[in-house]
PDB file of N, CA, C and O in Angstrom:
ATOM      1  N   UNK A   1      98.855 115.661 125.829  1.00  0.00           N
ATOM      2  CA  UNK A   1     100.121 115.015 125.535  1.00  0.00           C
ATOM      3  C   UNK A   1     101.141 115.467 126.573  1.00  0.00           C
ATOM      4  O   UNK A   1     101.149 116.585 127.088  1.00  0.00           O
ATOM      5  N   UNK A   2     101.947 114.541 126.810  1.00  0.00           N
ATOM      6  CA  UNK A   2     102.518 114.692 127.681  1.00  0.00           C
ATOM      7  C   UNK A   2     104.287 115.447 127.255  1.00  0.00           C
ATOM      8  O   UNK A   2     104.890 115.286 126.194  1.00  0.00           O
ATOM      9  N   UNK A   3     104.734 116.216 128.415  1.00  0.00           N
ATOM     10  CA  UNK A   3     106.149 116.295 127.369  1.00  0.00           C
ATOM     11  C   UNK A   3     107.087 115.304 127.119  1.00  0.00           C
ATOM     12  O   UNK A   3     107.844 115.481 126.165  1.00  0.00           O
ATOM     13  N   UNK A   4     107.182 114.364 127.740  1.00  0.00           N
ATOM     14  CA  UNK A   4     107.836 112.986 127.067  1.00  0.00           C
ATOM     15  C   UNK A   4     107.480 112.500 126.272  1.00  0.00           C
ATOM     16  O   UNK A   4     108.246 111.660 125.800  1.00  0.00           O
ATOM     17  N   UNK A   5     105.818 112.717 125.439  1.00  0.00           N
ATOM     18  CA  UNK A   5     105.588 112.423 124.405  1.00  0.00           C
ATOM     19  C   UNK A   5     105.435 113.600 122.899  1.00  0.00           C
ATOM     20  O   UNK A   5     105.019 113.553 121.741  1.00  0.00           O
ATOM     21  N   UNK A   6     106.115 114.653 123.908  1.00  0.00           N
ATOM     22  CA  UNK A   6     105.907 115.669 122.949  1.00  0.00           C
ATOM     23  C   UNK A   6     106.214 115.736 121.328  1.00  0.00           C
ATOM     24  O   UNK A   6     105.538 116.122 120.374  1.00  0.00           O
ATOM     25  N   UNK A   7     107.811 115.070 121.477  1.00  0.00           N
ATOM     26  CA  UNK A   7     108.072 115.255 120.409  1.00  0.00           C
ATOM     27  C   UNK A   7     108.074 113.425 119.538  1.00  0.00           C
ATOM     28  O   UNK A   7     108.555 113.109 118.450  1.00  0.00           O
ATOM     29  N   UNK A   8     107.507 112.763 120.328  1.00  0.00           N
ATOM     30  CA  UNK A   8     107.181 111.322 119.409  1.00  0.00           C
ATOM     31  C   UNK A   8     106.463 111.532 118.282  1.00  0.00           C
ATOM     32  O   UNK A   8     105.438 112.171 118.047  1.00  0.00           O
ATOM     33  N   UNK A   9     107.148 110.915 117.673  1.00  0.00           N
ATOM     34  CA  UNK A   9     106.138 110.929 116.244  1.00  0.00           C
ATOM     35  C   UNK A   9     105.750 109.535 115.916  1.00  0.00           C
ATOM     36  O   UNK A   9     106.554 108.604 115.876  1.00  0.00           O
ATOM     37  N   UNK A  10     104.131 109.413 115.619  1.00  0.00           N
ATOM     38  CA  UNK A  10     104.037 107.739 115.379  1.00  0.00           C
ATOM     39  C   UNK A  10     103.652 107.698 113.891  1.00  0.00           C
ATOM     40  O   UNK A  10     103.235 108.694 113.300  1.00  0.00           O
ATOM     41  N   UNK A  11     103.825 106.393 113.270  1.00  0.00           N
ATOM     42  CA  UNK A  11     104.082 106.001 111.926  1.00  0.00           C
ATOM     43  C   UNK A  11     102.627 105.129 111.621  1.00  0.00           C
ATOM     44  O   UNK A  11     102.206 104.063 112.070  1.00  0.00           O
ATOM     45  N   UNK A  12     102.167 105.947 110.803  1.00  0.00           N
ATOM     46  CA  UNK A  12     100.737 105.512 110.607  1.00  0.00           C
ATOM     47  C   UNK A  12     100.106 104.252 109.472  1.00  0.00           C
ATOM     48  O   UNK A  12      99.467 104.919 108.659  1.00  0.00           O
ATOM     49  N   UNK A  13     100.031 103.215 109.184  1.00  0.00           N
ATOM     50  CA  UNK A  13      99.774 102.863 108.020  1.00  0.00           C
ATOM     51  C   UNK A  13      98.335 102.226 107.286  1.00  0.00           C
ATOM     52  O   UNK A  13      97.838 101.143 107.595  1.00  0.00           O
ATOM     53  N   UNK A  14      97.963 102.880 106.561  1.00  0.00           N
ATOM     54  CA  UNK A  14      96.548 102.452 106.480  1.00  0.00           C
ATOM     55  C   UNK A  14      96.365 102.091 104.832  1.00  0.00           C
ATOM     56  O   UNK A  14      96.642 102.686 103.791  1.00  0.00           O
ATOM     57  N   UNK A  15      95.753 100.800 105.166  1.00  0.00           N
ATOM     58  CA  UNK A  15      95.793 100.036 104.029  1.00  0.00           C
ATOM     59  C   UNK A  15      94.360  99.661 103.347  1.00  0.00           C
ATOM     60  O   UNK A  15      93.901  98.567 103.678  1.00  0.00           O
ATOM     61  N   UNK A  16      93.614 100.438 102.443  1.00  0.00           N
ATOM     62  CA  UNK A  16      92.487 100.353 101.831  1.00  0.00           C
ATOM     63  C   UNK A  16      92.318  99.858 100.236  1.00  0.00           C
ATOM     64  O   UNK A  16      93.286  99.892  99.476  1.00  0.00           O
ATOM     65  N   UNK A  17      90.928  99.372  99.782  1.00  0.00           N
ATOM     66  CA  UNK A  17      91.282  98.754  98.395  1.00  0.00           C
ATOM     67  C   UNK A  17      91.285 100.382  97.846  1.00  0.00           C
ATOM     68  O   UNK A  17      92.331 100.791  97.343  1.00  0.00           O
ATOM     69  N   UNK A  18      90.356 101.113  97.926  1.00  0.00           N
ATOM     70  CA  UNK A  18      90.646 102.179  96.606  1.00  0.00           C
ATOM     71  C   UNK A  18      90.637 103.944  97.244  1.00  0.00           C
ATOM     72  O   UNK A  18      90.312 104.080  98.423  1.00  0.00           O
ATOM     73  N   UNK A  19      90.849 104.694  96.760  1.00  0.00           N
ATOM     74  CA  UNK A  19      90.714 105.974  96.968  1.00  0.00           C
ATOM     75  C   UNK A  19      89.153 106.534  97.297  1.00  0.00           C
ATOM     76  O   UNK A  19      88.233 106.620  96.483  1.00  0.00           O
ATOM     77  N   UNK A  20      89.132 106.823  98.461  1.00  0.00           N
ATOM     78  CA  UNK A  20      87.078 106.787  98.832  1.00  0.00           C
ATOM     79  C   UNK A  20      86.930 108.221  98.911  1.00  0.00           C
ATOM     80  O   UNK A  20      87.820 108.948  99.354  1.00  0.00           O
ATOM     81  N   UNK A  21      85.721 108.671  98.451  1.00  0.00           N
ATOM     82  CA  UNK A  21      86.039 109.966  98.515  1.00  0.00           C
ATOM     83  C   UNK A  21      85.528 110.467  99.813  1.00  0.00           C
ATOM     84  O   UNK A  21      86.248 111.412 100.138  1.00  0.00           O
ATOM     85  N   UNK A  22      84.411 110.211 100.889  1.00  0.00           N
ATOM     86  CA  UNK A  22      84.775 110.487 101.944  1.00  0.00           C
ATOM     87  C   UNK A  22      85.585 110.215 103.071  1.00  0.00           C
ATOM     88  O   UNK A  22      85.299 110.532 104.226  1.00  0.00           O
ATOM     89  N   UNK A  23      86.439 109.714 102.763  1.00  0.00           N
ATOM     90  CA  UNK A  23      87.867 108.936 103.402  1.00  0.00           C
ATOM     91  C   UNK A  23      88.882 110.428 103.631  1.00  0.00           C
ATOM     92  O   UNK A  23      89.257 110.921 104.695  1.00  0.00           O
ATOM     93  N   UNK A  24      89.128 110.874 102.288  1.00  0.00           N
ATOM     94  CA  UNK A  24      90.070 111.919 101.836  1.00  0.00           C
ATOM     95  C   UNK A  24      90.020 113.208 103.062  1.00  0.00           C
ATOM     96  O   UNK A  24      90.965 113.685 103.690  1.00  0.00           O
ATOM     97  N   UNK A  25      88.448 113.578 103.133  1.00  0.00           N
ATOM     98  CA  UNK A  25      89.235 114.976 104.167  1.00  0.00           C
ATOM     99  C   UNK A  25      89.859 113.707 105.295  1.00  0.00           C
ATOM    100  O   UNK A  25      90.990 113.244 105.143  1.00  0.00           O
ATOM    101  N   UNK A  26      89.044 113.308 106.279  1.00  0.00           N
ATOM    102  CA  UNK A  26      89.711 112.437 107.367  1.00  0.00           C
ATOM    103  C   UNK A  26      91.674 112.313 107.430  1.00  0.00           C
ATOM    104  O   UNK A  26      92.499 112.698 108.258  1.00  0.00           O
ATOM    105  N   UNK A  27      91.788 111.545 106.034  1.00  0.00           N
ATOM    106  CA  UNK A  27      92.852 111.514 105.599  1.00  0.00           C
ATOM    107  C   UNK A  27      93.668 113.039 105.731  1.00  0.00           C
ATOM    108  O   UNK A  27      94.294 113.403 106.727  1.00  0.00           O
ATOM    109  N   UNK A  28      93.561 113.512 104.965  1.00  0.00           N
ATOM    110  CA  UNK A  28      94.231 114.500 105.546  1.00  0.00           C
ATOM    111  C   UNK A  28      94.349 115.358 106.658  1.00  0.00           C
ATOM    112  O   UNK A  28      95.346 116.041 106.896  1.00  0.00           O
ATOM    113  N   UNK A  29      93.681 115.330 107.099  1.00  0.00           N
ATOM    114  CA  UNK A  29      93.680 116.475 108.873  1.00  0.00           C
ATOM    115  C   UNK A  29      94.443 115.219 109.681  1.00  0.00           C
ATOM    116  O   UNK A  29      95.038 115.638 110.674  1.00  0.00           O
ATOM    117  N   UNK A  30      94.549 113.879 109.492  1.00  0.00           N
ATOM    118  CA  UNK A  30      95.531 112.966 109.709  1.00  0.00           C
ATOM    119  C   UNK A  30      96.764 113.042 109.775  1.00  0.00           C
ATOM    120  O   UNK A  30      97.481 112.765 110.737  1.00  0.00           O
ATOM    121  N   UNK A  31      97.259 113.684 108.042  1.00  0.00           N
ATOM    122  CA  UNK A  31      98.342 113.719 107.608  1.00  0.00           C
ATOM    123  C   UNK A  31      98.955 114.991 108.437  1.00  0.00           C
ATOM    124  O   UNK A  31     100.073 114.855 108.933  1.00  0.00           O
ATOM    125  N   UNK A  32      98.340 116.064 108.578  1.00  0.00           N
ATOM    126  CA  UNK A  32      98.505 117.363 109.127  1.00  0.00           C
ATOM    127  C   UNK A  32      98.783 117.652 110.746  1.00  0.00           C
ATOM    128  O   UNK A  32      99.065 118.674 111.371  1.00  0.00           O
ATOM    129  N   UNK A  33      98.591 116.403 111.084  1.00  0.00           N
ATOM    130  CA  UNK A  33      98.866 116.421 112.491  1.00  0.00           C
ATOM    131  C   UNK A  33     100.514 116.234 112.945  1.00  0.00           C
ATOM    132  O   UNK A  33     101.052 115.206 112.534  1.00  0.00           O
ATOM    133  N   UNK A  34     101.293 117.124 113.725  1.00  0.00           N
ATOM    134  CA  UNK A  34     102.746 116.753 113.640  1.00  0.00           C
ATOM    135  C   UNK A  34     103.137 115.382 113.894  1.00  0.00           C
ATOM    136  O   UNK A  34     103.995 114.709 113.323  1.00  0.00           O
ATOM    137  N   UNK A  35     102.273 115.049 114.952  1.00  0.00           N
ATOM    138  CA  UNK A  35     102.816 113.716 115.852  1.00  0.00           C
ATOM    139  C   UNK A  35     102.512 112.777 114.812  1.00  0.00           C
ATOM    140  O   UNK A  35     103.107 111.781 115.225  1.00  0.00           O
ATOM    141  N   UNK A  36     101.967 112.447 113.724  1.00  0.00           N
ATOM    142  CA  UNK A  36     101.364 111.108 112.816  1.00  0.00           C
ATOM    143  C   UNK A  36     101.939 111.439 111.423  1.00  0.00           C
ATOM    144  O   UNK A  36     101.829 112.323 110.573  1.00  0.00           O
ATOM    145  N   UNK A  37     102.652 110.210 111.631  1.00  0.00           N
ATOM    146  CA  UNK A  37     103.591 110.091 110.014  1.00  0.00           C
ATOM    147  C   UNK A  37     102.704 109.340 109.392  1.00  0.00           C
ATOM    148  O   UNK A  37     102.551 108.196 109.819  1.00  0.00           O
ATOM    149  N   UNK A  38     101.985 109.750 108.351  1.00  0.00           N
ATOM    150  CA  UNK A  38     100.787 108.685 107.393  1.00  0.00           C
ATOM    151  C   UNK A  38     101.257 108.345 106.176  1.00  0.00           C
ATOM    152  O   UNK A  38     101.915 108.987 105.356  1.00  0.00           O
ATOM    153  N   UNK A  39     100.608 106.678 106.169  1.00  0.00           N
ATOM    154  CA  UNK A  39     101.144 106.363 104.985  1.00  0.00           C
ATOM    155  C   UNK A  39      99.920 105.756 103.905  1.00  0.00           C
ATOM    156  O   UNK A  39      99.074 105.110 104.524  1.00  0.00           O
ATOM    157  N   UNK A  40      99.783 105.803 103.085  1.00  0.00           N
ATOM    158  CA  UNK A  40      97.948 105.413 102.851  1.00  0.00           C
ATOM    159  C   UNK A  40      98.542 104.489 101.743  1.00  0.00           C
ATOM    160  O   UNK A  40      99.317 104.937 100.898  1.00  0.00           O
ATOM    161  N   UNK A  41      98.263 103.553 101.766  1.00  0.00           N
ATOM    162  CA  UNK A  41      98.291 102.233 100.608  1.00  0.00           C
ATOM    163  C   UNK A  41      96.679 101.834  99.917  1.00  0.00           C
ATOM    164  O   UNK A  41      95.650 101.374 100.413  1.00  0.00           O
ATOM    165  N   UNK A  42      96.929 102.115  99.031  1.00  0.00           N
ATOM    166  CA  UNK A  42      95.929 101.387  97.828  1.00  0.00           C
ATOM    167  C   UNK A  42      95.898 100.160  96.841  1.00  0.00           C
ATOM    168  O   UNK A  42      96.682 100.324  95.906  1.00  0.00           O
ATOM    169  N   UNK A  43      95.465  99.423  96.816  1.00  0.00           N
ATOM    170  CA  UNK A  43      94.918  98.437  95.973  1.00  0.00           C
ATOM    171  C   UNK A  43      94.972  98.911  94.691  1.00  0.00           C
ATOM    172  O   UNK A  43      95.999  98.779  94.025  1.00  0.00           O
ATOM    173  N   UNK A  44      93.970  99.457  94.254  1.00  0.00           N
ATOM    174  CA  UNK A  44      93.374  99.906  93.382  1.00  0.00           C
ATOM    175  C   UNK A  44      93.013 101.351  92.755  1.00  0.00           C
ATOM    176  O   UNK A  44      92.348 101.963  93.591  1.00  0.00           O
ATOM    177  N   UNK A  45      93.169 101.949  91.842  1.00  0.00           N
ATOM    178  CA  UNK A  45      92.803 103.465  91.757  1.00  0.00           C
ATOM    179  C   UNK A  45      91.640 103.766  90.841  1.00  0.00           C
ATOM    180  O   UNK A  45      91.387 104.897  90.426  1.00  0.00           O
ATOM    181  N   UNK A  46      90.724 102.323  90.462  1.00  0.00           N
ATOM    182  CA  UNK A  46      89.617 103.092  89.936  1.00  0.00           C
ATOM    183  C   UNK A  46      88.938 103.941  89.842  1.00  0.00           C
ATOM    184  O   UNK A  46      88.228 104.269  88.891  1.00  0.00           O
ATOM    185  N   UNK A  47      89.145 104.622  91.298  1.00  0.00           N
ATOM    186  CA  UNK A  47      88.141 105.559  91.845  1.00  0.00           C
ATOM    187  C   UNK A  47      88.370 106.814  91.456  1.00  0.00           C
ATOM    188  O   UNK A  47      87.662 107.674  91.979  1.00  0.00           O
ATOM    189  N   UNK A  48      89.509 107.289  90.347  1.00  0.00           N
ATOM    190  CA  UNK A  48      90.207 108.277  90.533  1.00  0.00           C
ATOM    191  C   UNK A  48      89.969 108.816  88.813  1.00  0.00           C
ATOM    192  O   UNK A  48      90.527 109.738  88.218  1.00  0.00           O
ATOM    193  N   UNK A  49      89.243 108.139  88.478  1.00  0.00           N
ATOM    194  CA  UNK A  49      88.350 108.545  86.777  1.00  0.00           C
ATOM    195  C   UNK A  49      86.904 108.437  86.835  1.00  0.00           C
ATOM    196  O   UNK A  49      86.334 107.964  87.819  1.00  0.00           O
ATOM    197  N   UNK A  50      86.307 108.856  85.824  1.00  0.00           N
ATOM    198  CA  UNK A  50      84.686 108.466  86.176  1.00  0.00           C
ATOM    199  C   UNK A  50      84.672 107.027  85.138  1.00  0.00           C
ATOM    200  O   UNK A  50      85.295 106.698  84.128  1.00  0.00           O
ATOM    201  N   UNK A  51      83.692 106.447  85.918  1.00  0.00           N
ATOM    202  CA  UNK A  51      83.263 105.009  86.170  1.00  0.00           C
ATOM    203  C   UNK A  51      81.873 104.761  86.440  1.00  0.00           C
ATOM    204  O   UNK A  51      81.300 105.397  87.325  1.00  0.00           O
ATOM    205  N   UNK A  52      81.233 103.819  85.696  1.00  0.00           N
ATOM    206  CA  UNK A  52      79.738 104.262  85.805  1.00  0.00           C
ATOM    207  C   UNK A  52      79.480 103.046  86.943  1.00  0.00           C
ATOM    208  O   UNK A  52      80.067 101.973  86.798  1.00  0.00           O
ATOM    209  N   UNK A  53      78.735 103.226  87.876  1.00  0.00           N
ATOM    210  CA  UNK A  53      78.188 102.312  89.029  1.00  0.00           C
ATOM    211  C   UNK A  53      76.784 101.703  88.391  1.00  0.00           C
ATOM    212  O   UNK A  53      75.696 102.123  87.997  1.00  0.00           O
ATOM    213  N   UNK A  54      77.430 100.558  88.526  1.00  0.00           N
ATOM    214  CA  UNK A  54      76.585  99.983  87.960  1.00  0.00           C
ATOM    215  C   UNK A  54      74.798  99.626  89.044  1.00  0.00           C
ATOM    216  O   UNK A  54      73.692  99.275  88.633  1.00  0.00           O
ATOM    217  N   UNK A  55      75.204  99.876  90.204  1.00  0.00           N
ATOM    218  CA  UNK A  55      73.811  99.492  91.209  1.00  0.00           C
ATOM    219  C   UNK A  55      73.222 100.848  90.901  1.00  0.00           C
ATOM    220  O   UNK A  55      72.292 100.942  91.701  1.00  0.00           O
ATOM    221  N   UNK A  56      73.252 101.738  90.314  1.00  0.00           N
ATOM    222  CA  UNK A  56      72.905 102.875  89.944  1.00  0.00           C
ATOM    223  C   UNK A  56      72.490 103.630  88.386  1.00  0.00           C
ATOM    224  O   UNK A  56      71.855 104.587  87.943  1.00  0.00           O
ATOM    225  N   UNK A  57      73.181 102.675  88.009  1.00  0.00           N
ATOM    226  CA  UNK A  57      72.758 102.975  86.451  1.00  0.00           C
ATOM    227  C   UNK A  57      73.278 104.407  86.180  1.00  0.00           C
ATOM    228  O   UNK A  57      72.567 105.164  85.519  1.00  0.00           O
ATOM    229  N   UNK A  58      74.487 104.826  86.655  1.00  0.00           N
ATOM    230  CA  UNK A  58      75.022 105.935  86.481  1.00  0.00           C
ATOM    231  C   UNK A  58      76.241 105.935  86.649  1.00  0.00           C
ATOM    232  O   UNK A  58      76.932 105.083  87.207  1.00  0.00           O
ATOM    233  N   UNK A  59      76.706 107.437  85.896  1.00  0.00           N
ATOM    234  CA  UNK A  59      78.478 107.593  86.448  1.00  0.00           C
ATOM    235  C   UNK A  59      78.651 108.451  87.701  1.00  0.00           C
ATOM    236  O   UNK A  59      77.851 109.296  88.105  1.00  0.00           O
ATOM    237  N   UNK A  60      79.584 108.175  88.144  1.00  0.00           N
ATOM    238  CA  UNK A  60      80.308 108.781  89.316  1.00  0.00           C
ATOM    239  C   UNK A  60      81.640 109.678  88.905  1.00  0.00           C
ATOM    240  O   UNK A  60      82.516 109.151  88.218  1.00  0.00           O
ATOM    241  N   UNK A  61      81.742 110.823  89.277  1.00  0.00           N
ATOM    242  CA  UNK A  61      83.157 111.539  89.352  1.00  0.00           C
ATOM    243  C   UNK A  61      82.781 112.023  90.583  1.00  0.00           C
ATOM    244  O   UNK A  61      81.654 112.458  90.823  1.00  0.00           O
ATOM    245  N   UNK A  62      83.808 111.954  91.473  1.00  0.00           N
ATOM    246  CA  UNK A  62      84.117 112.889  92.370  1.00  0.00           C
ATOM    247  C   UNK A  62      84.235 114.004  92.868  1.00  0.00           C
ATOM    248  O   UNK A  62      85.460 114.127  92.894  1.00  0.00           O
ATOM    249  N   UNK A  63      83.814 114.920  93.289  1.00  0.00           N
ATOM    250  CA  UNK A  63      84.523 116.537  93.442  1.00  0.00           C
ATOM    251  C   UNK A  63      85.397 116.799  94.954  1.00  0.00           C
ATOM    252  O   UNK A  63      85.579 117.897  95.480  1.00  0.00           O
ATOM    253  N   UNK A  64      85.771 115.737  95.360  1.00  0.00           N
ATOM    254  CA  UNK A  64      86.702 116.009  96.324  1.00  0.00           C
ATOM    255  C   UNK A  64      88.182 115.346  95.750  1.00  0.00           C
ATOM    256  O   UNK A  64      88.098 114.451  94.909  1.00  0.00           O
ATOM    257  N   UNK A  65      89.446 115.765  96.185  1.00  0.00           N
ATOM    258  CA  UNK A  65      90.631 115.550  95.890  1.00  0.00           C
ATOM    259  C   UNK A  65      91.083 114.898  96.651  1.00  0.00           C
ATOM    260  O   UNK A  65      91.583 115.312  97.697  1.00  0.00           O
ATOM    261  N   UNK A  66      90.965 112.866  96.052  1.00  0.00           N
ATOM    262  CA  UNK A  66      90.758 111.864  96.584  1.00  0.00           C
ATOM    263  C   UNK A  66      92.353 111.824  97.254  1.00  0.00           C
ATOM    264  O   UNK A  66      92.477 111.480  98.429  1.00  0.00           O
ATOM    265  N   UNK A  67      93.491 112.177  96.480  1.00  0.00           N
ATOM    266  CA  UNK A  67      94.449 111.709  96.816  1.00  0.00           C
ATOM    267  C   UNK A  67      95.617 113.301  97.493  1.00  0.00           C
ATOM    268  O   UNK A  67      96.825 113.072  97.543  1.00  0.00           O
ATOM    269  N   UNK A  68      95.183 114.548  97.880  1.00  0.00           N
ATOM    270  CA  UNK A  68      95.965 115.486  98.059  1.00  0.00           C
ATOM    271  C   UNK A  68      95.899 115.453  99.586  1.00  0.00           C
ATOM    272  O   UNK A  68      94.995 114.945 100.250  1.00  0.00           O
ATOM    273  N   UNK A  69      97.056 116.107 100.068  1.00  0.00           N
ATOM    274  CA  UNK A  69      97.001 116.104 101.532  1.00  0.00           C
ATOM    275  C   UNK A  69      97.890 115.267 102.387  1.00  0.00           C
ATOM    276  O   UNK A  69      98.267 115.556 103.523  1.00  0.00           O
ATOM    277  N   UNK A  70      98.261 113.903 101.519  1.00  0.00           N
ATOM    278  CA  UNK A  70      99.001 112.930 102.121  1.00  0.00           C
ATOM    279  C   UNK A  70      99.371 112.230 101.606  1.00  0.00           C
ATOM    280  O   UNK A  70      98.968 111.874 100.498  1.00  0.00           O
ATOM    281  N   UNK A  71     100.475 111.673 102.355  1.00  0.00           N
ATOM    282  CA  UNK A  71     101.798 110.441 101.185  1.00  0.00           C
ATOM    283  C   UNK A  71     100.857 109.285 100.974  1.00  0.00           C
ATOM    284  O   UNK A  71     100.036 109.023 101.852  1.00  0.00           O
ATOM    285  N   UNK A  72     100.941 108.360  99.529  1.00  0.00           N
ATOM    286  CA  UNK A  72     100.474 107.304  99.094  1.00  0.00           C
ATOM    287  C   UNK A  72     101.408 106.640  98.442  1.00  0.00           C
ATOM    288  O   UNK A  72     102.394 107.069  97.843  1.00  0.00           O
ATOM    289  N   UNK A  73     100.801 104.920  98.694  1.00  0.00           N
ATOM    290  CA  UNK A  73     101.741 104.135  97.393  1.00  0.00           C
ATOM    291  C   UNK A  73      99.910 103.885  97.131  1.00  0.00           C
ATOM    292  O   UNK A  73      98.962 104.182  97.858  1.00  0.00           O
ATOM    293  N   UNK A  74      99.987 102.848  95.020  1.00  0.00           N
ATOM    294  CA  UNK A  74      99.475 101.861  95.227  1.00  0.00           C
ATOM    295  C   UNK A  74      99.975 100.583  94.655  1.00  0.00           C
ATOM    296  O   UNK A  74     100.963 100.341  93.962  1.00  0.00           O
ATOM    297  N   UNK A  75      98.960  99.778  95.164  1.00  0.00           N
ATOM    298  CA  UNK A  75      99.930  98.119  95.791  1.00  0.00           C
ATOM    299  C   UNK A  75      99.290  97.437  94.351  1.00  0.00           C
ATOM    300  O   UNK A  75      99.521  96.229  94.301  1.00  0.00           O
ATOM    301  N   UNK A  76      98.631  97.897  93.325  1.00  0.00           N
ATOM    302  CA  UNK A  76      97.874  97.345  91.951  1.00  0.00           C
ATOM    303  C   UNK A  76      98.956  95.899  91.563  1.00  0.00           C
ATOM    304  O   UNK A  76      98.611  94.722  91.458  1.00  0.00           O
ATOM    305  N   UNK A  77     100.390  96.525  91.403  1.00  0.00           N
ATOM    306  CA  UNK A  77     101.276  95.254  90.648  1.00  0.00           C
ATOM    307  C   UNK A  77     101.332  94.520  91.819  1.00  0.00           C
ATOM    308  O   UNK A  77     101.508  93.378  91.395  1.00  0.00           O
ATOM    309  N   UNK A  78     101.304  94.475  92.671  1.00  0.00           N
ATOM    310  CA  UNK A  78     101.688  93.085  93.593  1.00  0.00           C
ATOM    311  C   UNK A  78     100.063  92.588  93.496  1.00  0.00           C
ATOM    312  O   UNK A  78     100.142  91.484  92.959  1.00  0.00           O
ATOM    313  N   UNK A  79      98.813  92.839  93.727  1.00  0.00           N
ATOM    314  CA  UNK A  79      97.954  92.031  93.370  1.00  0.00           C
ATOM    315  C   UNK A  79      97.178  91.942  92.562  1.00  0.00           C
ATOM    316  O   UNK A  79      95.966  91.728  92.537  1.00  0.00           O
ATOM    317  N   UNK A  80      98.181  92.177  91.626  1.00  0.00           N
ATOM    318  CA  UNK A  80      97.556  92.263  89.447  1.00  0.00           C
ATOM    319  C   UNK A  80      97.247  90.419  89.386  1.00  0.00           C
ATOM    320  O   UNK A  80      97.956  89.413  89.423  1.00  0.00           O
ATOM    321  N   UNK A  81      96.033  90.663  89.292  1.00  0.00           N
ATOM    322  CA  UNK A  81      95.780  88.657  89.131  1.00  0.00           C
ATOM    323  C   UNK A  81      95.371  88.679  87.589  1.00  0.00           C
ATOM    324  O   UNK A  81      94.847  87.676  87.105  1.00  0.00           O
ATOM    325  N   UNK A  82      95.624  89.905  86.750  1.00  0.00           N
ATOM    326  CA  UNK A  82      94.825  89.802  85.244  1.00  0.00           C
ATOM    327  C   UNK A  82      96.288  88.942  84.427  1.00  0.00           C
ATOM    328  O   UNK A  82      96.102  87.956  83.714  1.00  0.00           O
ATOM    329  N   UNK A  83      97.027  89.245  84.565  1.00  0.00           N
ATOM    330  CA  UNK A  83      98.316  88.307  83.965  1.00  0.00           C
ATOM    331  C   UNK A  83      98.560  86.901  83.954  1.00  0.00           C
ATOM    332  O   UNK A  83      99.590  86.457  83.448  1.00  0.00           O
TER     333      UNK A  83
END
């Protein structure tokens, strides 16, 4: 980096349907970087209870901490089509 770009900071925005759990470290060592302002948008937060997968005939919980590390919205009410 250069020193004219030293102190730029760029504005990151990444827009996915749900909370993935190998997404999350990535995501954060992202967030942790000075120069990258992150912003992580979600769809959906199913992913964030256990839920049984159905191509599997099983449940899923997670053991990584889908959402720590970095700023989030999610976007559920703007594309709520169940109403």
């Amino acid at each position: 980096m250069t020193i004219e770009n030293e102190n730029k900071k760029y504005r990151l925005a990444y827009f996915v349907t749900h909370p993935i759990q190998y997404q999350a470290p990535l995501l954060k060592l992202l967030s942790a970087r000075p120069e990258i302002d992150l912003k992580v948008f979600f769809v959906r937060d199913f992913s964030l209870s256990a839920h049984i997968l159905h191509e599997f005939s099983s449940g899923a919980k997670w053991d990584t901490p889908l959402l720590s590390g970095y700023g989030y919205s999610f976007l559920h009410k703007i594309f709520d089509t169940d109403s």
